[in-house]
N, C-alpha and C positions, 0 to 999 in steps of 0.2 A: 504493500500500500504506500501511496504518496508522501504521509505523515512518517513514517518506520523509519523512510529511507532518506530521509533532508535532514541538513543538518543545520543550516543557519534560518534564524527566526527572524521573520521580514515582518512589519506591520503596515498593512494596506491604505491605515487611514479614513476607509468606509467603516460608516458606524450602516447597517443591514437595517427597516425599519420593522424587522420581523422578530429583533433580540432586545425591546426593552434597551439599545442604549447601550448594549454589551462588545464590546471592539470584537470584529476578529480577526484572524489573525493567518496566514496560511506558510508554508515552510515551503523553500529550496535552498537546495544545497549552493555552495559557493562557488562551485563547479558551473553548475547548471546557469547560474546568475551570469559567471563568469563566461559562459558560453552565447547567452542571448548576448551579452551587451559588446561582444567581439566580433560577431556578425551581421549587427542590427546598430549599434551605437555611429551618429554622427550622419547617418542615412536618413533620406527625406521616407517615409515608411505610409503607406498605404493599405490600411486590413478590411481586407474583404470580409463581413461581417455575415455570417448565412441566419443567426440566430438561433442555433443550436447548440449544443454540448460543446463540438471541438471547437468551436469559435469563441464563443462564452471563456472559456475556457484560456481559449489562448489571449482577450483579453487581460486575465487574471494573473496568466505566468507573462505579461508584458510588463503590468502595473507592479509586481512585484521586484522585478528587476530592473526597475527604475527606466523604465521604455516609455517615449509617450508617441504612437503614429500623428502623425500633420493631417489625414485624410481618412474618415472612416465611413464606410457604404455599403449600403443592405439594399440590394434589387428583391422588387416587389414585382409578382408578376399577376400580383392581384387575384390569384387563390390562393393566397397562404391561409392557413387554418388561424383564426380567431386567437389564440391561446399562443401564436408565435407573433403574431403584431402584439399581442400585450405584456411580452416577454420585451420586446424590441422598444414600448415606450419604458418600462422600469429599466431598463440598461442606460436608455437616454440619462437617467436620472444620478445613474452611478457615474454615468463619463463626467458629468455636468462636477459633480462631487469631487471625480481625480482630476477636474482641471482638463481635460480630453475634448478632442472636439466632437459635437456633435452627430449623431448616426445621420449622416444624406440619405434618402432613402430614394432607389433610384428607379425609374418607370420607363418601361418603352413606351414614345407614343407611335402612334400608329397613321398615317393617310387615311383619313376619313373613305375614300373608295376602298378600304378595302374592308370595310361591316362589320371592323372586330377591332377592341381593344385592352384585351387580355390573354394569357394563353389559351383557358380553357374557349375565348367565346372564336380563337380562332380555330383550336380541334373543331368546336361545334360548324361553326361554318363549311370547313372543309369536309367534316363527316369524315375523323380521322381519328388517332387517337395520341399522344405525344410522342416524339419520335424517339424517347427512349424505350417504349413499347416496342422497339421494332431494333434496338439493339445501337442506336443514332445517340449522338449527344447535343443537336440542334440544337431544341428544346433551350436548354441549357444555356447555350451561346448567345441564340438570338434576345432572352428575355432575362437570363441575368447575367451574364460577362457582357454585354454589347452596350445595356444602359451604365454600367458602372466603370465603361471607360470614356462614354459619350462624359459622364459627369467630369471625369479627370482632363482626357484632353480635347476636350471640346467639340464640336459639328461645326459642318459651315453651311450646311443647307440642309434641309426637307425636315419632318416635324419633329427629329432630335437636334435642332439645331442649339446650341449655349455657346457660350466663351468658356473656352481653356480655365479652368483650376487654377487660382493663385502660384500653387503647389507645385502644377507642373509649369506654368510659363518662370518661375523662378529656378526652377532646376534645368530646366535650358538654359534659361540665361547662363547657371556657374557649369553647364556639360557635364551634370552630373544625372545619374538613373535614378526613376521611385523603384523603392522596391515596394512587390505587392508583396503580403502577409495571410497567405493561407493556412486553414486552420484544418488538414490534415492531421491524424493521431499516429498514432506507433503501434495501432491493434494492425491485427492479420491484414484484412480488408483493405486502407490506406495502404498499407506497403506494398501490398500489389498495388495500388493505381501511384503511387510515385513514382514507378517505372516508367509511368509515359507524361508523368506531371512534367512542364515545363521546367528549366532551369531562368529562361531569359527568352523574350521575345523579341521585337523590333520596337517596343516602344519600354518596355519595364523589364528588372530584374525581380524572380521570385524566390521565395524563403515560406521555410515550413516550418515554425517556430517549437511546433508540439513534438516532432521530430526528431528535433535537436534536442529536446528534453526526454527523448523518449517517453514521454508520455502516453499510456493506451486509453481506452476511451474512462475506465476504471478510475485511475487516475485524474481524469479531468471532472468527473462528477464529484471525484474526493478535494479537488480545489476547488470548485465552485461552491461546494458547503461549506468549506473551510473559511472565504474569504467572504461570501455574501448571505449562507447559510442556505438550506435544503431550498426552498422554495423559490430560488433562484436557478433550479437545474431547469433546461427548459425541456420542451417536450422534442421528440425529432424534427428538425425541419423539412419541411419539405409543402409543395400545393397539395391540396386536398384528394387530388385525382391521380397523383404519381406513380408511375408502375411498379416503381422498386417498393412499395408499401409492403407488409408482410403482414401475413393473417391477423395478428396481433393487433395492428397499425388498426387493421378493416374494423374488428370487433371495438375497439376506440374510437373509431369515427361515427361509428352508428349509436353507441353510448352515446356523446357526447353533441356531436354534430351529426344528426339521423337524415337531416337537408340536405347537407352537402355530400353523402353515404349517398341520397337518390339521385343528385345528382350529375354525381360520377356511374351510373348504373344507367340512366338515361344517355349518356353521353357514349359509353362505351356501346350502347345497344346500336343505336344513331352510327356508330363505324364501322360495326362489325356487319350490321344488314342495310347501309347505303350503298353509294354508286361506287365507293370502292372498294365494296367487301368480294374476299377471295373465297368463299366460302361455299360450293356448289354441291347441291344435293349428291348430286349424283358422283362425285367424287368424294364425299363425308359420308354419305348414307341418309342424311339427315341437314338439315339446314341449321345454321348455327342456332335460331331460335329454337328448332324443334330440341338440338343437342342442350341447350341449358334449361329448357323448361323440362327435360323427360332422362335425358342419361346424366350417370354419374360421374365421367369423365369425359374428355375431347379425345378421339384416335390421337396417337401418337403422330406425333408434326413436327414440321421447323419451323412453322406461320404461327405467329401471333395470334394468339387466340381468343384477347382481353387485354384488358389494364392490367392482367397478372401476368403478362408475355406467354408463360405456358398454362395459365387458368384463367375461366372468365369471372369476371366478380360478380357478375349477375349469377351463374351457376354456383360462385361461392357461398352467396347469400341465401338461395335458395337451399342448398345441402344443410346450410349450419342453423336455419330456419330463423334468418334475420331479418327477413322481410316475409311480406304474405302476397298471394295468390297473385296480387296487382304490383308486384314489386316494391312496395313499399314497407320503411322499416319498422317492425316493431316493437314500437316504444316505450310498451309496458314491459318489455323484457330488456330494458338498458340496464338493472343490475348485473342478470346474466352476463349479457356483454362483456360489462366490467370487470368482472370475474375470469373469465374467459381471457381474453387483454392479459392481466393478471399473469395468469397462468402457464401463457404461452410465451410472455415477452422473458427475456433472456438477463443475466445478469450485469450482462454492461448495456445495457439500452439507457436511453435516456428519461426513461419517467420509472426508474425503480429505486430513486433517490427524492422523489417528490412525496413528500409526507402527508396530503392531502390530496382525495380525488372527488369535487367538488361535480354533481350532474346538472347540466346546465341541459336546460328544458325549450 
């Protein structure tokens, strides 16, 4: 554990509004301090904010090691779940506290010709479903890296048009790089995708702070308690309709958000049986409708088969009997849910340090 293995006692300065007034307090080693500020100290520093765990997180081992980034940005792609914007305004409050600037919160906007100005209402449009369904990292690019470097270095036309960042016209001026601050962990999962994460691109150099700490995700819920206390670990981030969601994720959203649960179920239905669904009877047996209202699985594929890439979440919710007859969720079993959530979610996830699970109706 995080606390076991540090050896030097840092005090953060955040008095938490959830301790009575009680400082706390979080631990790294002199190593580890001595390691952030040898890579990061004297650099214009830019952190990509996602408002989850590893981010939150790496906040905490910045402020600790006496780091303060010049730029910090949270792309909004306007389905984030409820519970991560109100994670994203209490952090405002902590940077506000460290002296720290402000979270930008950054937006794609959109040409009006083109009917959509969010991710989800452009799946909807297209009668598609996001393209990391499909194994793609678009998604991704287009609605949160694309607005959070329009914010840094500026547009010069069409409806992202700003002026250049303070931040970066000054770090041209002295021919010097931002470096962006990704909040990558040191669990399994991140170490595989550092292998293709960037080193430095054409306009920034990157750095993986949690990394260099070796930090796993473990770890970063044991700082976020340490320095702001439990009710500051946030939940996973991610939109409400994500493919990478896991069973867990699904019985969470229909607890909690049953709305947004239907309408990711409408949305995926809408792609899977419109104009560009691959899905032919006669090569399935069955039509993807027939297959999730009546079988218990999809034949064996390499196609996309749903928001779950190899399940549909329609057939998911119907097997685990989370909605009824008309798809719709129900509500009077969100204990269940919870339970269920509970049960299935794993020990480094990020709501198995949250000491409250409050049902919101």
């Amino acid at each position: 554990m995080l606390l076991e293995k540090s050896g030097v006692l840092a005090d953060t300065g955040f008095e938490p509004m959830t301790t009575s007034g009680r400082r706390q307090q979080t631990l790294l080693s002199a190593a580890q301090i001595q390691t952030l500020q040898a890579a990061l100290s004297g650099r214009k520093l830019a952190l990509c904010f996602g408002a989850g765990v590893d981010s939150t997180a790496m906040m905490v081992a910045l402020h600790v090691a006496g780091l303060r980034p010049d730029i910090v940005s949270f792309a909004n792609t306007l389905g984030e779940k409820p519970s991560t914007m109100d994670h994203l305004g209490r952090m405002d409050e902590v940077l506000a506290s460290w002296g720290w600037p402000a979270i930008a919160v950054c937006t794609k906007r959109t040409l009006a010709s083109t009917g959509y100005h969010s991710l989800f209402d452009n799946c909807w449009k297209n009668e598609t479903l996001p393209s990391l369904a499909f194994g793609s990292g678009g998604c991704s690019i287009k609605w949160k890296q694309d607005p959070q470097d329009y914010f840094i270095l500026g547009a010069k036309r069409g409806p992202n048009a700003c002026p250049p960042h303070p931040v970066w016209l000054a770090a041209q001026a002295c021919g010097e790089r931002i470096v962006k601050l990704i909040g990558y962990d040191a669990g399994p999962a991140d170490l595989r995708r550092i292998k293709k994460a960037p080193r430095a691109d054409a306009h920034f150099d990157y750095a993986y702070p949690l990394q260099l700490l070796g930090w796993t995700r473990s770890d970063c819920i044991a700082a976020i308690e340490a320095v702001l206390g439990p009710d500051y670990v946030p939940i996973k981030s991610a939109y409400f309709f994500c493919p990478a969601s896991r069973p867990w994720e699904l019985f969470w959203l229909a607890a909690y958000h049953p709305d947004l649960l239907e309408q990711s179920l409408q949305l995926e239905r809408r792609a899977l049986t419109g104009r560009h669904s691959r899905f032919d009877a006669a090569e399935w047996g069955a039509s993807w409708e027939e297959i999730v209202r009546t079988a218990d699985r999809f034949p064996s594929s390499a196609t996309s088969v749903g928001l779950g890439r190899s399940f549909a979440w329609n057939q998911w919710a119907r097997i685990q009997g989370v909605v009824d007859d008309a798809y719709r969720v129900r509500r009077a079993d969100a204990p269940r849910f919870i339970a269920m959530a509970a049960q299935l979610r794993q020990a480094d996830n990020a709501l198995d340090a949250r000491t409250t699970f409050r049902l919101m109706r």
